[in-house]
C-alpha positions as CSV (number, residue, x, y, z in Angstrom):
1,X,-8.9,-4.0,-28.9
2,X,-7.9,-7.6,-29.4
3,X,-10.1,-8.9,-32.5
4,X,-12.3,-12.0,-31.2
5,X,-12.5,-14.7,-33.8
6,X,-14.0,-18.2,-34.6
7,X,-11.3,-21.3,-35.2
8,X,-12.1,-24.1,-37.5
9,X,-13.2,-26.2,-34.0
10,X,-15.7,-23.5,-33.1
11,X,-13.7,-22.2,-30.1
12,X,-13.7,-18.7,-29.6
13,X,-10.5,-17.0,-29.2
14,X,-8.8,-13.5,-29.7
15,X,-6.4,-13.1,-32.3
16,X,-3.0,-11.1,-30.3
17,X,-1.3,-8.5,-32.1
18,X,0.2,-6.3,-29.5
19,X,0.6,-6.1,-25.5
20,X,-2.1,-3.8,-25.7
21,X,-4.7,-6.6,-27.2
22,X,-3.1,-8.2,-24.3
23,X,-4.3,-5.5,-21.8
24,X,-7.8,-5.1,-23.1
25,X,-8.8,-9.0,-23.0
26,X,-7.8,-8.7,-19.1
27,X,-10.1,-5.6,-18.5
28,X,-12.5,-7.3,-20.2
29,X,-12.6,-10.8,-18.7
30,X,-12.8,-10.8,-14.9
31,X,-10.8,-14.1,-13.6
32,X,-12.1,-17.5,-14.1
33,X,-11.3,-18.3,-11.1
34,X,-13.3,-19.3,-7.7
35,X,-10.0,-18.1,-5.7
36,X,-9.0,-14.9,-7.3
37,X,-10.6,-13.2,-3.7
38,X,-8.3,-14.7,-1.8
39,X,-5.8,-14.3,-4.7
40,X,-6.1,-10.3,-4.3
41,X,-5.9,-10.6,-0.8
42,X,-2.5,-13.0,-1.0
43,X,-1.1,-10.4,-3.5
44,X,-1.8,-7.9,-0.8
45,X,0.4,-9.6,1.5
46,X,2.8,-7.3,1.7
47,X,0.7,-4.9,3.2
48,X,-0.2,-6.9,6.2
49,X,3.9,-6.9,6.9
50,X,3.5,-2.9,6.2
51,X,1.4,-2.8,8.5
52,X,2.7,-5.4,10.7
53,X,5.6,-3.7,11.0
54,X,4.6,0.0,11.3
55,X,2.5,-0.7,14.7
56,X,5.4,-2.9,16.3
57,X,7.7,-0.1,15.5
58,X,5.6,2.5,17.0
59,X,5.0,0.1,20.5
60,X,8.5,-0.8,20.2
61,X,9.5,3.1,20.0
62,X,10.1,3.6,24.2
63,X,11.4,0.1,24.6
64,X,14.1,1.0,21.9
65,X,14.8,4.2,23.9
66,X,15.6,2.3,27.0
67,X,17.2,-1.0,25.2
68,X,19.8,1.0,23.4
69,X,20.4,3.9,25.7
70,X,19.2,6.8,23.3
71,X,16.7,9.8,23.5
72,X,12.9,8.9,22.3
73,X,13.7,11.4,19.5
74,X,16.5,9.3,18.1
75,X,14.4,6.2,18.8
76,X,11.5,7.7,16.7
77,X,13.9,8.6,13.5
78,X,15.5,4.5,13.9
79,X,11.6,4.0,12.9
80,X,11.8,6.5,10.6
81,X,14.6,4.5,8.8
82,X,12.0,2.2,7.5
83,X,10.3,4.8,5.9
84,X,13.3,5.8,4.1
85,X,13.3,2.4,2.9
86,X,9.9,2.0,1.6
87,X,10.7,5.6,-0.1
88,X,13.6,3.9,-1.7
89,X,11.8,0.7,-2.6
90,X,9.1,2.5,-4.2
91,X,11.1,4.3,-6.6
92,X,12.9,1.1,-8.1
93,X,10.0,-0.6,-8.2
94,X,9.0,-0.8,-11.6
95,X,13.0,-0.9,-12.9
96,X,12.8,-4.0,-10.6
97,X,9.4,-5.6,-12.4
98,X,10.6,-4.9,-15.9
99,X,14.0,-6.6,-15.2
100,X,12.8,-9.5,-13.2
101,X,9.1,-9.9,-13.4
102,X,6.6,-9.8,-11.1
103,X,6.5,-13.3,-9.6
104,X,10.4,-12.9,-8.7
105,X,10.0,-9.3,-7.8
106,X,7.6,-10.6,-5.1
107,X,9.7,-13.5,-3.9
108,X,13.0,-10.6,-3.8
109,X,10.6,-8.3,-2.2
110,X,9.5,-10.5,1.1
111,X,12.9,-12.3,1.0
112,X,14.1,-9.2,2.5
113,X,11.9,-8.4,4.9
114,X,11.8,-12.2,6.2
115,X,15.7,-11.9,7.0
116,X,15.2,-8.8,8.7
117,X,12.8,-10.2,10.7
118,X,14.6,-13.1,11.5
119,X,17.7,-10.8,12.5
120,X,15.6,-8.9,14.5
121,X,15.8,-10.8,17.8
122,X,19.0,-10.8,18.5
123,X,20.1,-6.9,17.4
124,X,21.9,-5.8,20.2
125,X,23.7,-2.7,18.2
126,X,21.6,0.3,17.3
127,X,23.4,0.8,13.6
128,X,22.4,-3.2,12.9
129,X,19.0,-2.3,13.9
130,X,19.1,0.8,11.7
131,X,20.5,-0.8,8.6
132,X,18.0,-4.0,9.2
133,X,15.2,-1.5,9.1
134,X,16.4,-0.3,6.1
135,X,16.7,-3.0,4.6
136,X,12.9,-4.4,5.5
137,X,11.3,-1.0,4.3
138,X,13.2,-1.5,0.6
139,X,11.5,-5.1,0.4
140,X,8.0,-3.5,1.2
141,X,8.7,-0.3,-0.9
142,X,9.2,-2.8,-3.9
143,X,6.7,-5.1,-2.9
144,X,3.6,-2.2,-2.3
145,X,3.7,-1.1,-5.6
146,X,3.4,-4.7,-7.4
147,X,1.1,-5.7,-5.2
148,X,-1.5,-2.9,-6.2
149,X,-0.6,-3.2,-9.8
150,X,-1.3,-6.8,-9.4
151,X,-4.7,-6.6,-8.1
152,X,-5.3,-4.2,-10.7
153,X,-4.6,-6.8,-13.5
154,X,-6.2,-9.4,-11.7
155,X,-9.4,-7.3,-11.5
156,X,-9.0,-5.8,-14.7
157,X,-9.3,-1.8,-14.6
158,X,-12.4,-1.2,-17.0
159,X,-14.3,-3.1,-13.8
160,X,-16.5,-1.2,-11.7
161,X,-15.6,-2.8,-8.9
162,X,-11.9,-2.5,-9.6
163,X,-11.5,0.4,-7.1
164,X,-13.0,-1.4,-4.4
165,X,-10.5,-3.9,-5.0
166,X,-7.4,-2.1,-5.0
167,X,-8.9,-0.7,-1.9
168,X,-8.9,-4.0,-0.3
169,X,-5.4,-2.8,0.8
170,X,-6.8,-1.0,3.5
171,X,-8.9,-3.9,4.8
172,X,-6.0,-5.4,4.9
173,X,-4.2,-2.8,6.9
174,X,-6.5,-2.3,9.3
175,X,-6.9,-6.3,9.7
176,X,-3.4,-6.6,10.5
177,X,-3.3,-3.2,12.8
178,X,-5.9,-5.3,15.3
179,X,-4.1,-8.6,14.6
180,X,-0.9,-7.4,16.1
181,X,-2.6,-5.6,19.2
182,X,-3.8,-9.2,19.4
183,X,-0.9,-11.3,18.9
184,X,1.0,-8.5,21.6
185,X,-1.5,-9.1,24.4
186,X,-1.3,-12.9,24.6
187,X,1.9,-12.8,24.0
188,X,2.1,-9.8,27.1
189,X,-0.2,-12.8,29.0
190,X,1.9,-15.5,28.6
191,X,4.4,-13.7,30.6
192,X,7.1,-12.4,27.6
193,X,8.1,-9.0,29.0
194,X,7.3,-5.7,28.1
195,X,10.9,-5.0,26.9
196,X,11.2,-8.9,24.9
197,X,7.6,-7.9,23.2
198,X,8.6,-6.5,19.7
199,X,11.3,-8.8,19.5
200,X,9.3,-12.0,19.9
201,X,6.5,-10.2,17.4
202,X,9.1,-9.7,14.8
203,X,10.1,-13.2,14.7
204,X,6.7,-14.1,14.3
205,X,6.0,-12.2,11.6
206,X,9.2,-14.2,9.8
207,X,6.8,-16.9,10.2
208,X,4.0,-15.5,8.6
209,X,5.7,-13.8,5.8
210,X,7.4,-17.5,5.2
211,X,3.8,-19.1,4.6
212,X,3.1,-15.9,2.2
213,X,6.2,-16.2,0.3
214,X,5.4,-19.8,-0.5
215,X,1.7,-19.2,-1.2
216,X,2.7,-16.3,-3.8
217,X,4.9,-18.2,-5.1
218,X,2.3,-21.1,-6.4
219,X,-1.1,-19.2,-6.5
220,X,-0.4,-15.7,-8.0
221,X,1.9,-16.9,-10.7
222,X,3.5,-14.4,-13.3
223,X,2.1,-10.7,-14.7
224,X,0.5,-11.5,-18.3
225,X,1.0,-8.1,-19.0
226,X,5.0,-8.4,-18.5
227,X,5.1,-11.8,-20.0
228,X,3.7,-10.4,-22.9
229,X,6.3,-7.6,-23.1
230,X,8.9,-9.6,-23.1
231,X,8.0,-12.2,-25.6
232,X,7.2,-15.0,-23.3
233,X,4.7,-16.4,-25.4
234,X,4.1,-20.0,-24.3
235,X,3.6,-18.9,-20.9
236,X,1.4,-16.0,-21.9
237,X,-1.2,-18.5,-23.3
238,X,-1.0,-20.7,-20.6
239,X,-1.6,-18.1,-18.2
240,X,-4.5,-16.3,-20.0
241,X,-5.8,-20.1,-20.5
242,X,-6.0,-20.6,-16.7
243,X,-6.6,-17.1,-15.5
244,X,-9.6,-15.8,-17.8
245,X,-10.4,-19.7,-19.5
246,X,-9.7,-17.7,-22.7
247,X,-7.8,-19.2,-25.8
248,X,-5.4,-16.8,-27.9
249,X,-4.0,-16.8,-31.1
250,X,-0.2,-15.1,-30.5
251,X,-0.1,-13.6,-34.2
252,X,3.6,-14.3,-36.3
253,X,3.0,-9.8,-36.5
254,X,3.0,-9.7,-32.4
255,X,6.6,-11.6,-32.3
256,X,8.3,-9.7,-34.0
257,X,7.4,-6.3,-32.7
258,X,10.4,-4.8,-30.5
259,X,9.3,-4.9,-26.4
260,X,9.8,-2.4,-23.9
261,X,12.1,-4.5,-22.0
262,X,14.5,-4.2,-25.3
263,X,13.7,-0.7,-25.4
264,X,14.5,0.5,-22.1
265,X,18.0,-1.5,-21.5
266,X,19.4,1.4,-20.3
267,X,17.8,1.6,-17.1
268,X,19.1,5.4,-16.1
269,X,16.9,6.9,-19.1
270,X,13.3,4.0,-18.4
271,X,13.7,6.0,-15.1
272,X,14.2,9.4,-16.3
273,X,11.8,8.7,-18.5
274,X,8.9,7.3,-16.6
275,X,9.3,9.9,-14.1
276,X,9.0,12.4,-16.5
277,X,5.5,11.4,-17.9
278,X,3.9,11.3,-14.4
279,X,5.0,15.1,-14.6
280,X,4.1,15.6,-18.1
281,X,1.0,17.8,-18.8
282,X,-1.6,15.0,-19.7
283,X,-0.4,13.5,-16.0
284,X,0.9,16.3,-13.4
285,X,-2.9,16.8,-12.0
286,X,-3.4,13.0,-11.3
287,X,0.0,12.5,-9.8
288,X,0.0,15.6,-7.6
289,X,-4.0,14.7,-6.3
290,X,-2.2,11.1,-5.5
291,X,0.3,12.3,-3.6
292,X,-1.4,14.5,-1.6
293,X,-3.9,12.6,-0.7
294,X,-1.6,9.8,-0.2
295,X,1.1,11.8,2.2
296,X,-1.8,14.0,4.3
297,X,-3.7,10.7,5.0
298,X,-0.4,8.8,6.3
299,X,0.5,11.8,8.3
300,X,-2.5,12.1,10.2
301,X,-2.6,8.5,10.9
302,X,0.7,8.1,11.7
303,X,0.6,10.8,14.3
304,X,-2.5,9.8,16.0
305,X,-3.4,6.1,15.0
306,X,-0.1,4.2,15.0
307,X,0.3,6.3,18.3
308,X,-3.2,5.1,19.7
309,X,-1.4,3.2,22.3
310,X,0.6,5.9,23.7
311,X,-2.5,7.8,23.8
312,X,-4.6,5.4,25.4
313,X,-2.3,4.4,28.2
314,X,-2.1,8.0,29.8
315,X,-6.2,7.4,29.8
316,X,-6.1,4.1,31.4
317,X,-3.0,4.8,34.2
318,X,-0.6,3.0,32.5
319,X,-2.2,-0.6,32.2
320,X,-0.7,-2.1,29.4
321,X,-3.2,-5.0,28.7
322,X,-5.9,-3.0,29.1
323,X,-4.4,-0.7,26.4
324,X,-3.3,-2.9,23.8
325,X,-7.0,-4.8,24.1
326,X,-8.8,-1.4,23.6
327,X,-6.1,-0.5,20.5
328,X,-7.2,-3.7,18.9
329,X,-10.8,-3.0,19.6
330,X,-10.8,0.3,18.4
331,X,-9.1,-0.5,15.0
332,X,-11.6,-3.5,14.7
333,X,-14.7,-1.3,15.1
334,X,-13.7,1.8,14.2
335,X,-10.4,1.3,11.7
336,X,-11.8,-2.2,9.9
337,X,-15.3,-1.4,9.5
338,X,-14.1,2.1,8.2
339,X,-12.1,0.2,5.7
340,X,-14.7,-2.1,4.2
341,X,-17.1,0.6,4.2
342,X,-14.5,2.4,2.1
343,X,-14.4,0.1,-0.5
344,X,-17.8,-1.1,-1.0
345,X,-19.2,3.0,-1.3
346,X,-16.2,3.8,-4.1
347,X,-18.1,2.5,-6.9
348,X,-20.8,5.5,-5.8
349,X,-19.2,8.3,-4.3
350,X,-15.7,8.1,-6.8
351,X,-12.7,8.2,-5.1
352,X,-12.2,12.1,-5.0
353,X,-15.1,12.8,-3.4
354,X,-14.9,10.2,-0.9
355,X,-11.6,11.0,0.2
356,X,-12.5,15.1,0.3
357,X,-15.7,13.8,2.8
358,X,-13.1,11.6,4.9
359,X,-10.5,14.9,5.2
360,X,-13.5,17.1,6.6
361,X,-14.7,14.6,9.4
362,X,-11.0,13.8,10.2
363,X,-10.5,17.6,10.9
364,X,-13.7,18.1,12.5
365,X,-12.5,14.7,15.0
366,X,-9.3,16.5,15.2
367,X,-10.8,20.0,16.2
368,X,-13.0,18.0,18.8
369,X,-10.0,16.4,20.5
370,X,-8.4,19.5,21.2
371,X,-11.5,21.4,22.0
372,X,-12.7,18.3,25.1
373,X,-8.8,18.2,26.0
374,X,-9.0,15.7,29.1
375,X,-12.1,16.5,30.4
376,X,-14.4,13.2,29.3
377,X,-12.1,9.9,28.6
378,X,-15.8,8.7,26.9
379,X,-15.8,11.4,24.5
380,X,-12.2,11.2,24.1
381,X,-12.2,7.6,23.2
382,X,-15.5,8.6,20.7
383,X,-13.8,10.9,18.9
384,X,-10.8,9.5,18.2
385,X,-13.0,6.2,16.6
386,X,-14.9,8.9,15.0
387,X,-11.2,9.9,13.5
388,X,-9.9,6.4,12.6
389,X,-13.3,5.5,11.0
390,X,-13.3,8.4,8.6
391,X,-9.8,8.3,7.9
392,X,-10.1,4.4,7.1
393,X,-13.7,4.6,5.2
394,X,-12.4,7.9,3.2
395,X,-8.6,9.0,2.1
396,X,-7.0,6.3,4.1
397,X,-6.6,3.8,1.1
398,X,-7.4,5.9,-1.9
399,X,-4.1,8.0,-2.6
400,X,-2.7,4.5,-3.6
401,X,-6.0,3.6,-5.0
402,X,-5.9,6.5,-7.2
403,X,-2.4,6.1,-8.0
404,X,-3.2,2.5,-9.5
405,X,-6.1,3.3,-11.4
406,X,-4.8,6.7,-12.8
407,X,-2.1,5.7,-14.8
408,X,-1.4,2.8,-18.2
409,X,0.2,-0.5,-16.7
410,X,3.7,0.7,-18.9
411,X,4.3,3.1,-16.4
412,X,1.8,2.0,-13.0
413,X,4.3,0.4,-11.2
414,X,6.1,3.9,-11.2
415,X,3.3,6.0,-10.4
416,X,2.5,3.7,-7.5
417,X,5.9,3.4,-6.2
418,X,6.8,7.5,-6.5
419,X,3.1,8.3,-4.5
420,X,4.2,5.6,-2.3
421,X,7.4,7.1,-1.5
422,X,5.8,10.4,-1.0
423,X,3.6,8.8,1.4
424,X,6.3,7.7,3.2
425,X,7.2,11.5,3.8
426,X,3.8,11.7,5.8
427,X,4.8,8.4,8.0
428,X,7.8,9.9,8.8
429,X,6.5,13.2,9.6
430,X,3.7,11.4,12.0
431,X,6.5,9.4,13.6
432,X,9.2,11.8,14.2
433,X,7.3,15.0,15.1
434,X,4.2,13.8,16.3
435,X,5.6,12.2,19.4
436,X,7.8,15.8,19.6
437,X,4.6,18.0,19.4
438,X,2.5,15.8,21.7
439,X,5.3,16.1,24.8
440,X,5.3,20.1,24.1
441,X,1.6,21.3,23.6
442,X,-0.1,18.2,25.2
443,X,-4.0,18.0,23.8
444,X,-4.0,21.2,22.0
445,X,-1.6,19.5,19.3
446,X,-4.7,18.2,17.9
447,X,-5.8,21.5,16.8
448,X,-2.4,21.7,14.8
449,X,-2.6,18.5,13.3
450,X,-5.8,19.3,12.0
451,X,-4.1,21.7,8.7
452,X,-3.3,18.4,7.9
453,X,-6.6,16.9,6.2
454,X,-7.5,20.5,5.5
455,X,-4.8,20.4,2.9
456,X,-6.5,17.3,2.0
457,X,-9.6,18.7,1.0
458,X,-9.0,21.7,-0.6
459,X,-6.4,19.5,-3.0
460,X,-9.4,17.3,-3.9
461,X,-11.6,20.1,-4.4
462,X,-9.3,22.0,-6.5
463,X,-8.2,18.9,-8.9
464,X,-11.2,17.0,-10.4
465,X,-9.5,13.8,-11.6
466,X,-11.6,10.8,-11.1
467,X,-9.8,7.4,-12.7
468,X,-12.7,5.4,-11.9
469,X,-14.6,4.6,-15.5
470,X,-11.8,6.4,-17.4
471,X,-10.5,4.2,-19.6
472,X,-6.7,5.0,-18.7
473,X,-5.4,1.5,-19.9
474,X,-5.8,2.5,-23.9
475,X,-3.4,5.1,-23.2
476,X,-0.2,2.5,-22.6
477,X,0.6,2.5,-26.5
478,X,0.8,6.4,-26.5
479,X,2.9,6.2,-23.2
480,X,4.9,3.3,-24.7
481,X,5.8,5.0,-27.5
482,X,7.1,8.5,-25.9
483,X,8.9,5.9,-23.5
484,X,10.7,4.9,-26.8
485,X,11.5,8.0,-27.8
């Protein structure tokens, strides 16, 4: 730990040998700061154009069908095209943040999307519209991972609260999910046709991701972690100045030390080599419980909430105000209070054994859908809020969470980014074959969809990893080290 010593002018400061003093003064010090809230919720950002994104997609899905003249199956794997991208993303990730840092990664990261979403309007060929998908899901698939990593900095890990923060990603989802139901019924008022609706959304979501980019860009500022690996030592002391209202002594012994960036030029073997410690034997259980988690919770919500619409307009004969009004209210009371109960109970319950109590009342929601079938449209509608709060206020958020907390910040950006693009093999699982099963086996689907967070739960119950209170950050020297070698 960094040593804490008295100057000649009686100012307390830590002397800074190494990255890792570095690391332990900002799990130590929570931010000076009486904006870092918002702060965590501007470097979450990108997961309000996740989210953003994934719901338009999946209104957008029959209108696509129709616009371009193919099948709902082939519309459903255009979506799923953005998936592949976020899998993508995620995996360069932290090549991207060692190269270029994490304020630029950020600006690169929602630079794409925001020319995607300008292009958007005006597709009018189905292999731009696959390509520009493509293209927005790589942005977010870099962006997710820094984003996480970033709260987990700014919140330092060593913080009890620090899980609840990174969860904040799910408020954040599930804030957006009912903002875009929202923004697509007055926009559906004001008389922009059903066909015109996802366009239009897109292009206001350019304007939203603008105002982020900018806001980023002066409030969040640089990673002190990164600027300490690679030597940038006058901005390291300013930032740790202004962050944490800590003064530093950056030791003659600290500048001369060889940094990871040096280290890992050759960017084939930093990959190879990250990858193979979150498989290594100290790591497999805590990347495979992240994963899981991660990929069974986006399945399940992928198939039945980012569908919610499609299910909710067979119950109300096709009236499509009605339906997106009751989407956004169900994700407000159901999805968003889920969420924020999710975060504030983490500190008590850890995150295993919340997300194993989620998985159990998601299947028993599941097994209750199939077993009413169309018989009550009340209980119907209560069991599928029952669903979307337990999925929100359990595993919803925590496979990333996990992820975040369970690994050194040498190698965090990785482990996010790979359970991120495993996750994305859930989404794309929801969208592609959900929509299939649902046309072939009606209501009783539900009972099939229900293995799905019963795979959940018996993961969590057979790997007993809990990162909260584990003290994962004094293991980056030991990962940095067999990253060297």
């Amino acid at each position: 730990m960094a040593d804490f010593k008295q100057s000649d002018e009686s100012k307390s400061f830590f002397n800074v040998n190494s990255t890792q003093d570095v690391i332990d003064i900002i799990n130590e010090h929570a931010p000076n700061n009486k904006r870092h809230f918002f702060i965590f919720f501007l470097a979450l950002s990108g997961v309000f154009l996740d989210a953003y994104q994934v719901v338009i997609m999946a209104f957008a899905n029959k209108y696509i069908a129709e616009e371009f003249t193919v099948s709902p199956t082939f519309s459903a794997t255009v979506n799923s095209v953005f998936f592949i991208g976020l899998m993508i993303g995620g995996l360069v990730a932290q090549s991207t943040v060692d190269k270029i840092g994490q304020k630029r990664a950020f600006l690169l990261s929602v630079g794409l999307w925001i020319i995607g979403a300008l292009i958007l309007p005006v597709v009018t060929n189905i292999w731009v519209l696959l390509f520009v998908f493509l293209m927005m899901g790589t942005g977010l698939g870099i962006d997710f991972p820094l984003s996480t990593s970033a709260v987990a900095e700014l919140a330092g890990t060593k913080s009890k609260k620090s899980g609840g923060s990174v969860n904040l990603w799910q408020v954040v989802w599930f804030l957006t999910t009912t903002f875009v139901y929202l923004v697509l019924f007055i926009l559906f008022k004001f008389g922009i046709s059903e066909m015109k609706l996802w366009r239009v959304a897109f292009f206001i979501g350019a304007i939203f991701a603008i105002s982020i980019i900018i806001l980023r860009y002066r409030l969040i500022g640089e990673s002190a972690i990164w600027l300490a690996r690679v030597k940038r030592t006058k901005e390291l002391y300013q930032v740790i100045k202004k962050r944490y209202q800590i003064e530093i002594n950056i030791t003659s012994e600290f500048a001369t030390i060889a940094n990871l960036n040096n280290d890992l030029k050759q960017e084939k073997i930093s990959k190879l080599a990250q990858y193979k410690i979150l498989f290594s034997k100290k790591y497999l259980k805590r990347t495979i419980l992240s994963c899981v988690i991660a990929t069974m919770q986006s399945w399940q919500y992928n198939a039945v909430g980012a569908y919610l619409p499609v299910i909710l307009i067979s119950m109300l004969a096709g009236d499509l105000s009605a339906t997106l009004l009751g989407t956004a209210s169900v994700n407000m009371l159901a999805g968003l209070t889920g969420a924020i109960i999710g975060s504030l109970l983490i500190a008590h319950l850890g995150t295993r054994r919340q997300s194993m109590l989620g998985f159990i009342f998601v299947m028993f929601s599941l097994l209750a859908l199939g077993f009413i079938g169309q018989s009550s449209t009340f209980l119907t509608l209560l069991f599928l809020m029952t669903l979307i709060f337990s999925h929100a206020a359990g595993p919803a958020g925590l496979g990333i969470t996990i992820a975040t907390l369970s690994y050194p910040p040498s190698i965090r950006a990785a482990g996010v980014g790979f359970t991120n693009a495993v996750l994305r093999m859930g989404g794309i699982a929801g969208v592609i074959f959900w929509p299939l099963i649902w046309y072939k086996f009606g209501i009783t689907a539900f009972y099939l969809l229900a293995i799905v967070p019963l795979i959940g739960f018996c993961t969590c119950y057979l790997i007993k990893w809990e990162p909260l209170n584990n003290p994962v950050d004094k293991e980056d020297e030991e990962v940095i080290a067999r990253l060297r070698s």
